[in-house]
Each structure stands twice: as structure tokens, then as C-alpha cells.
MITI-966912 format. One line per field, with one value per residue (C-alpha): residue in one letter; x, y, z. Coordinates in steps of 0.02 Angstrom, whole numbers. Layout:
<atoms>
aa: (a;...)
X: (X;...)
Y: (Y;...)
Z: (Z;...)
</atoms>
This chain:
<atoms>
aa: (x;x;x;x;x;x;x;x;x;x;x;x;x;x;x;x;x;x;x;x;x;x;x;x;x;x;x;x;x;x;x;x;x;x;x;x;x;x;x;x;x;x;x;x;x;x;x;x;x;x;x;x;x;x;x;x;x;x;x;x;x;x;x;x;x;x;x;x;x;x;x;x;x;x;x;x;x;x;x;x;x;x;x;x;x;x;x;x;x;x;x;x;x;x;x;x;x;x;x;x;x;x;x;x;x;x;x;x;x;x;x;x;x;x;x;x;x;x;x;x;x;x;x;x;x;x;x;x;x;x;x;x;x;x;x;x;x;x;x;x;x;x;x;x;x;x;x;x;x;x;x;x;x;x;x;x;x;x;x;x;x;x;x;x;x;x;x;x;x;x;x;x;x;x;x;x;x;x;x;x;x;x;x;x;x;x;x;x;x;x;x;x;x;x;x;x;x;x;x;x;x;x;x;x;x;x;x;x;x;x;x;x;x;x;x;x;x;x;x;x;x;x;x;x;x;x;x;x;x;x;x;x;x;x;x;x;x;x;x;x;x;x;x;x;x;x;x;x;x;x;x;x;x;x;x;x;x;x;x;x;x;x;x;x;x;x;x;x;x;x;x;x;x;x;x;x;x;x;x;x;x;x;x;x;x;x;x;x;x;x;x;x;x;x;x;x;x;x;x;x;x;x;x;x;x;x;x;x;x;x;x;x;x;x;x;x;x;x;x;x;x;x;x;x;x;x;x;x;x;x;x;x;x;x;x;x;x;x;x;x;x;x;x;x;x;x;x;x;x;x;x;x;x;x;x;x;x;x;x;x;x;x;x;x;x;x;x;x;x;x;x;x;x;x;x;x;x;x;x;x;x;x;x;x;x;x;x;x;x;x;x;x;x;x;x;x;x;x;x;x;x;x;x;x;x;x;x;x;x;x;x;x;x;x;x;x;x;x;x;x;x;x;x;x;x;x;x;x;x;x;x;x;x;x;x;x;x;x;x;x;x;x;x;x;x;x)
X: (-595;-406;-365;-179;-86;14;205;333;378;568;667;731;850;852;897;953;851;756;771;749;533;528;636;509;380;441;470;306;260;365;266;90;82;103;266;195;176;349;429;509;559;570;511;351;240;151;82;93;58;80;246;332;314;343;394;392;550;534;606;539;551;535;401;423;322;150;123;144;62;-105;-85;-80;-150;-27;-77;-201;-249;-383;-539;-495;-511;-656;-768;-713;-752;-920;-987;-927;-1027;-1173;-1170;-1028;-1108;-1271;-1196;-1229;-1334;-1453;-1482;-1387;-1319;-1278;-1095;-1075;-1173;-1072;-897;-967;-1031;-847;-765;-898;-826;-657;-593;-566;-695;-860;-953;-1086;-1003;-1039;-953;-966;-841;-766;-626;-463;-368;-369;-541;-581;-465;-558;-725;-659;-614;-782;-872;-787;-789;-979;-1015;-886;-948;-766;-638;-446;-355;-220;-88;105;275;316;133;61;-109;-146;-129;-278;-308;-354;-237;-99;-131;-116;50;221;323;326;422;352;192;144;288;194;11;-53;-135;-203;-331;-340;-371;-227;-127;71;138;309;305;418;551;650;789;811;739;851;798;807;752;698;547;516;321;293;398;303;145;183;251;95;-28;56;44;-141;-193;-92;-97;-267;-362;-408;-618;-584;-522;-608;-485;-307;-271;-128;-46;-16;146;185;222;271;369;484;391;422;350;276;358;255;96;114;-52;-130;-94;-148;-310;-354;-296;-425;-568;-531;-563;-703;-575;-597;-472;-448;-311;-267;-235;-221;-61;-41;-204;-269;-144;10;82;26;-147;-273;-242;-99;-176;-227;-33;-88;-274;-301;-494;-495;-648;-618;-522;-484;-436;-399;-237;-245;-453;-481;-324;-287;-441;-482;-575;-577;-676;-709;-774;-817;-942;-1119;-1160;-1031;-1054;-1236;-1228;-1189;-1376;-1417;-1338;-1203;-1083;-1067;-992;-1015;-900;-882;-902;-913;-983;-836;-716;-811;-815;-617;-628;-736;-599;-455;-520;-581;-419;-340;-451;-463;-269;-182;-103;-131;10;105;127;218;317;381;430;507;604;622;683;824;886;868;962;1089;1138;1138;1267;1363;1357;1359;1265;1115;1072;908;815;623;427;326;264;294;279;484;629;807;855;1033;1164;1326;1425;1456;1313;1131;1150;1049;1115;1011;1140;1161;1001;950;1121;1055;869;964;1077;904;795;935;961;762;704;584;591;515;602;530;564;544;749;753;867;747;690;544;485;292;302;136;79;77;261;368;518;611;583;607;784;832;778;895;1013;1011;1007;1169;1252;1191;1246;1420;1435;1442)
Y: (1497;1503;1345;1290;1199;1044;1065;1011;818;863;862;1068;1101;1292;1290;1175;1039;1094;1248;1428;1419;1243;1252;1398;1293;1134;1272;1331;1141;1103;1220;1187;985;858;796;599;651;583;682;573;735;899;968;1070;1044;1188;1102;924;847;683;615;803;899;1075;1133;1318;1362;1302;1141;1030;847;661;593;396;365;390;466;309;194;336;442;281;383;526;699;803;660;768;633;654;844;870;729;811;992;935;852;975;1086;968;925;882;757;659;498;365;278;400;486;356;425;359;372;268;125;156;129;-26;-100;-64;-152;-286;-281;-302;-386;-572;-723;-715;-764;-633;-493;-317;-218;-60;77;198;313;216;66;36;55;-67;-189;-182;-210;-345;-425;-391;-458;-632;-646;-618;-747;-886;-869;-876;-767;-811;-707;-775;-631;-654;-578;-434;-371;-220;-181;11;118;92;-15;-183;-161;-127;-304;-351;-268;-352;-213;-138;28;142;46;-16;44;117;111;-83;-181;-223;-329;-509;-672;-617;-767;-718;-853;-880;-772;-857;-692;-787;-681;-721;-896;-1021;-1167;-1224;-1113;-1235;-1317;-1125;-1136;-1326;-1305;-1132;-1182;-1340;-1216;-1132;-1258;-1348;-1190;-1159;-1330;-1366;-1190;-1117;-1253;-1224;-1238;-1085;-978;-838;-768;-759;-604;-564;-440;-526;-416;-371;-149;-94;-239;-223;-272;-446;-537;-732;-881;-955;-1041;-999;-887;-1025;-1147;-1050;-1012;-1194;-1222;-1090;-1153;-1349;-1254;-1131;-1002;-818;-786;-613;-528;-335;-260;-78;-37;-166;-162;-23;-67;-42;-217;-252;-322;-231;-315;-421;-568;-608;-661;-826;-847;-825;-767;-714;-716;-545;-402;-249;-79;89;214;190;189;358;449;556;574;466;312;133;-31;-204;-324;-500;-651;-576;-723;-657;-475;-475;-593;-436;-371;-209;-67;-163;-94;112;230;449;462;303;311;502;582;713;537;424;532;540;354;348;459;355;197;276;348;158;72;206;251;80;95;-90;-115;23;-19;-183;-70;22;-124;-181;-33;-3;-179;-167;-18;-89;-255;-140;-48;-213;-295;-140;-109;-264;-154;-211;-382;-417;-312;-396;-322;-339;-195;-33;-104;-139;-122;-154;-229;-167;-273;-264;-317;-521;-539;-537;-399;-255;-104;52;167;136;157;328;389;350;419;587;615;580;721;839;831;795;617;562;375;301;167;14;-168;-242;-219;-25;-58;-60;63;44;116;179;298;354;239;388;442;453;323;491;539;356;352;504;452;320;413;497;340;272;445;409;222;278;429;263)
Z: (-530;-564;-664;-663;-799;-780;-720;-845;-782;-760;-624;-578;-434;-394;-204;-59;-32;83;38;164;143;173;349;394;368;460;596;597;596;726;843;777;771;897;899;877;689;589;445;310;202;284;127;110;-49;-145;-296;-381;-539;-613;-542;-515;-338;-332;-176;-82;-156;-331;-316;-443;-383;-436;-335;-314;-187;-236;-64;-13;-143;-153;-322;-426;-561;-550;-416;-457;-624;-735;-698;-525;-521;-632;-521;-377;-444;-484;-332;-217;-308;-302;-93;14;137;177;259;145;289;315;131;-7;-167;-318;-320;-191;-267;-430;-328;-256;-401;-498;-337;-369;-522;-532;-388;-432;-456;-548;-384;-301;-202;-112;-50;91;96;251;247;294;255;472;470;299;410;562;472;361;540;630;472;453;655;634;482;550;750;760;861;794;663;594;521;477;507;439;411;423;427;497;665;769;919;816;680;800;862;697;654;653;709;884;840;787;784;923;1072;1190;1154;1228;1284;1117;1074;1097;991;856;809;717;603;504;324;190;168;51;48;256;254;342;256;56;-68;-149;-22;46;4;63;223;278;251;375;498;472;463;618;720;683;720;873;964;897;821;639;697;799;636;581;452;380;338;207;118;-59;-83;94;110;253;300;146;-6;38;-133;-49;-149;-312;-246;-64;-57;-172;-34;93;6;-16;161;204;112;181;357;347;363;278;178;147;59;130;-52;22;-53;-182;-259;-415;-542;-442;-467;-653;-617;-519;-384;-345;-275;-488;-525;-476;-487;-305;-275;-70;23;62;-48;79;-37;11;-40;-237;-233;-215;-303;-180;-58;73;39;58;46;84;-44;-33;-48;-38;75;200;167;197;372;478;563;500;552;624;487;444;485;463;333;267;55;55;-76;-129;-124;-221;-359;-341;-340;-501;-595;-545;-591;-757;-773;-749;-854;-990;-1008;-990;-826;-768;-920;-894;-726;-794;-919;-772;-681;-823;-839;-624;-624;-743;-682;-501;-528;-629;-484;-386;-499;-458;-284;-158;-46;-138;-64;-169;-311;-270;-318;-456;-585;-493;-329;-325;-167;-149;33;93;185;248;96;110;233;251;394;380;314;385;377;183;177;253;175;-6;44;102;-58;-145;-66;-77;-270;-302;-301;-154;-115;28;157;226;311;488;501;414;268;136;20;-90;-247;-270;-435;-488;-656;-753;-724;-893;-925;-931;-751;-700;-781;-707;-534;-581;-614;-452;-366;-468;-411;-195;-207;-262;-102;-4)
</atoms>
């Protein structure tokens, strides 16, 4: 077995980014997969570790996006890889419903574990953060005897049928691929960099919106759930006001109402706590995981009161797949890995040092309406300078001068002038002030 050593965490420039291998390869992907796929960075990958991407031609680049929130614990982390290693060379499949294993139990009882309260909870796990949302939905519909889900603006919550419904954003979401399903119910999200009213009332007067609309135009008996991201991702990293999911808990629990918080790319560390929804206290009903869980493989779960959990008939939850075995031994490395090497701190460090840089650059360039996150979930909106309006030219500008001189950041936000930073907990403050550096050097192209 060839074993490969770590690549030096520096940044290394040796051709155009992309360089000649990686347009044959987008070429060769070009004619090979559907067209429906997107491409943020026509850039192909040939190895990764930690926070550095090597591509075909030798680039060695900065990654900040985690592929999108996933390698919390840094690509290819050592617990990871040696798990891994060893189960595949144990077996590769039963499905967990017909033969269980014990790796499986062990990820449960560690989600059991840490997600928040002190109450009795299981958990069951499948492969996708879509599919831990769908059965998170079917689960509270079946406790409650309820039908209406209650989601906000600017969520998102995955790519199939259901979760489409429970999207924000028609393109590239949703354009096309209705009807959808029924009994979803949208309501107002306190954005407080684009909320009309005071500042200073934002969580009192949106959770009257709220409340109003539920009770007037649904009818709070015929809740099943709110659903929430606690730090909202795709939508922009949109960071709710002090006590607004506190209120909307309570508001939950005065109804019957499951509350459940969609922790899929906020949870495992990424925004200081393992999961986001502990900044103030908040214990949901239901904790949905995925991306950071398995650190790098594909895995996901839902966790919540055992009452709840264990109302669905047998059999009524599973899946083929679901809490395989080759991915729950990923899962065990990478939350070893975050419990054993700090990262739930160093993720604050980093957004301690992400921040400052961030709200450096902001004082400089006007472009830079907002510097908002928390740990090393952060994003900087852009505007036209002296407005609120969207800047998405700014943005792809910046995210272009950044792949081309070796720093991958990701975009995001319901109006496309966001971009949002995901670095892997395990990246060095070296790499992160060079990837400032780089961004300094885009902002001032504009």
C-alpha cells in the first residue's frame, strides 16, 4: 500500500490557475457529465490535506471552503483515514437494518451525546443532509398527527422533492423542477443587515410577524415543526438576532410544535460550539447533522427526544445505505479528532482571527457592507458603495482573482453578493493570513 505524506500547508503558484491539465479535465468533464451539474472552480483536484489542495498541475491552494462546510477536521485528517482503512478491510456493507454493527450504534450514542439537553435521545442515520431533512419532517409529522412546516426566508435545506419545498430560493433550486410538495408554510427571517424596521426591536417585532402568520393563516394546532437553520448557509450566513431562536423555541413548546434546528452546515465545531444552536442555550426537539459528521464521507443523522424518535412504527424509517459502515467509522475519527485536538476552540481562535481580518478589509473598502458569522462560520455581504444594493459583480470579481492566485472561497446569499468562509478547523493562522492577504490584494482590483 503506497502511503503518502502530508503536503506542506503553504500556498505554491506554479501555473495559471487553472492551469493546461485542469482545462483537459473540465473538457473531458464537459463531455462525460450532465450539464445540470455546476462548477464553482474549474479546477481539478489530485490530492488534499489539511487546508492545502493540490491540483493536476501542481498548484498548491488555500482551501476555505471546507468543501462546503464537510472537512471540518482538515482532508484526508489521520483518524479519518486509519478508521476508514480498517473497516473497509473488515466489510463494506450489511445495511444496518438487516445485519446491525457496532459502529453505527457507537455514532448514535456520541450524537446522543453531544447534541444539547440532558433529556433521553436516539438517533438514526442515512447518507445526506436532504435525506436527514426529509426524515426529521416525516418523524415530527408522525408524532404531532400534524401536517404544517413552518420554514423561513432565506433557508436552505437540500435538493430533493421535499426539501425543495422547503428552500427559499427558486434559482438554481427549485426553477424548473415543481410542483413540490404541499403543507410548507414561509415566514419573515430577521436579516438584520436588510431589516426595514429598528434594530433595536428586530427579535420582538419578527417573532410577532411570525407568530401572527402561524396563527392566523395556519393555525398553530395544525404545526408539526419549525424548522431552522441556527446560522442560516446557503442563504448568506445570515447570524438570527440575540434570543430570536430562544423565542421561537418557547413559542414552540407553548404549541406542541417540533422544534428542530437543521445544524447540517453549522454543526461539528464549525461555529465554536458543536453545534451552533448552544450560543444561547437553545435545546431543539430535533438536531439534523450531516457535512461535518463524517469528515469527508457521506453521512448524516437525526437526533432527538426518544419519545419522538421512537413514535414512528417499525420499519417506517431506513434506508440501504443509511449509517454505512465504511462512513461511520469516518464519523468516529472526526469527532475524535474534534474532541481530542481542540477544534471546538480553535474554531473560535479562527474566527477571532477571520473576523479581524474581515472587518479590516471592511473599514477599507465600502464594498464590504457587513463582516457577520461566528467562529469559522464567517461572510462579508457586498453592496453598491452608499447602499444596501447587492453587489454580485464585486463579488464573483473577488472569487475570480482568488482562484487564479490560489485561495478557494465559496459564494452565497438569496441576492448573490455574498461570499462565505468555511476553512477547515485545522488550517494554520499562517494560511489564514495569507488567504487574507489575497483577499486584501482582489478587493483592491475593484
Amino acid at each position: 500500500m503506497t502511503t503518502l505524506t502530508n503536503l506542506e500547508q503553504v500556498r505554491r503558484v506554479v501555473t495559471a490557475i487553472p492551469g493546461p491539465k485542469s482545462n483537459a479535465l473540465i473538457q473531458r468533464r464537459a463531455e462525460a457529465v450532465s450539464g445540470g451539474l455546476g462548477l464553482t472552480f474549474p479546477v481539478a483536484i489530485e490530492r488534499a490535506s489539511d487546508a492545502i489542495l493540490l491540483d493536476v498541475d501542481g498548484n498548491q491552494i488555500i482551501d476555505m471552503g471546507s468543501g462546503i462546510g464537510v472537512t471540518n477536521v482538515g482532508n484526508s485528517a489521520s483518524r479519518v483515514v486509519a478508521n476508514v482503512i480498517e473497516q473497509v478491510q473488515i466489510f463494506t456493507h450489511t445495511c444496518f437494518t438487516v445485519n446491525p454493527y457496532l459502529n453505527y450504534i457507537e455514532v448514535c450514542e456520541a450524537l446522543n451525546r453531544l447534541t444539547p439537553g440532558t433529556h433521553k435521545k436516539k438517533s438514526m442515520l442515512v447518507n445526506s443532509g436532504a435525506e436527514a431533512v426529509e426524515n426529521a419532517v416525516k418523524i415530527a409529522r408522525h408524532y404531532t398527527k400534524r401536517q404544517a412546516i413552518v420554514v423561513f426566508e432565506h433557508a436552505y435545506h437540500g435538493r430533493t422533492n421535499l426539501t425543495m419545498a422547503l428552500n427559499a430560493k427558486n434559482m438554481p433550486y427549485k426553477e424548473g423542477f415543481g410542483p413540490f410538495a404541499p403543507e410548507i408554510y414561509r415566514m419573515p427571517m430577521p436579516y438584520e443587515f436588510r431589516w426595514i424596521g429598528p434594530k433595536e426591536t428586530i427579535t420582538a417585532d419578527a417573532m410577532e410577524m411570525i407568530t401572527h402568520k402561524i396563527e392566523k393563516e395556519i393555525g398553530a394546532h395544525n404545526v408539526a415543526a419549525i424548522l431552522i437553520e441556527p446560522i442560516q448557509g446557503e442563504g448568506g450566513f445570515i447570524v438570527p438576532p440575540k434570543g430570536f431562536l430562544p423565542a421561537l423555541a418557547q413559542y414552540s413548546r407553548e404549541h406542541g410544535i417540533i422544534f428542530m434546528a437543521d445544524e447540517v452546515q453549522s454543526g461539528f465545531a464549525r461555529t465554536g460550539h458543536m453545534f451552533a444552536v448552544e450560543e444561547e442555550g437553545v435545546v431543539p426537539d430535533i438536531l439534523i447533522t450531516a457535512k461535518g459528521i463524517g469528515g469527508g464521507l457521506p453521512l448524516a443523522g437525526v437526533t432527538g427526544r426518544a419519545e419522538i424518535m421512537d413514535s414512528v412504527h417499525i420499519s417506517g424509517l431506513g434506508g440501504t445505505f443509511g449509517g454505512n459502515p465504511i462512513a461511520c467509522a469516518a464519523a468516529l475519527g472526526a469527532i475524535a479528532t474534534i474532541e481530542e485536538d481542540g477544534l471546538i476552540e480553535r474554531a473560535r481562535h479562527i474566527g477571532q482571527v477571520l473576523g479581524d481580518g474581515l472587518r479590516a478589509l471592511a473599514a477599507k473598502y465600502p464594498v464590504i457592507g457587513e463582516v457577520r458569522g461566528r467562529g469559522a462560520m464567517q461572510a462579508i455581504e457586498l453592496i453598491v458603495p452608499g447602499s444596501i444594493e447587492p453587489n454580485s459583480a464585486a463579488m464573483s470579481q473577488v472569487l475570480k482573482y482568488c482562484t487564479a492566485n490560489g485561495v478557494f472561497i465559496l459564494s452565497a446569499g438569496t441576492y448573490n453578493n455574498v461570499i462565505r468562509f468555511l476553512p477547515p478547523l485545522v488550517i494554520t493562522d499562517e494560511l489564514l493570513v495569507d488567504a487574507l492577504k489575497v483577499l486584501d490584494e482582489a478587493f483592491a482590483t475593484l
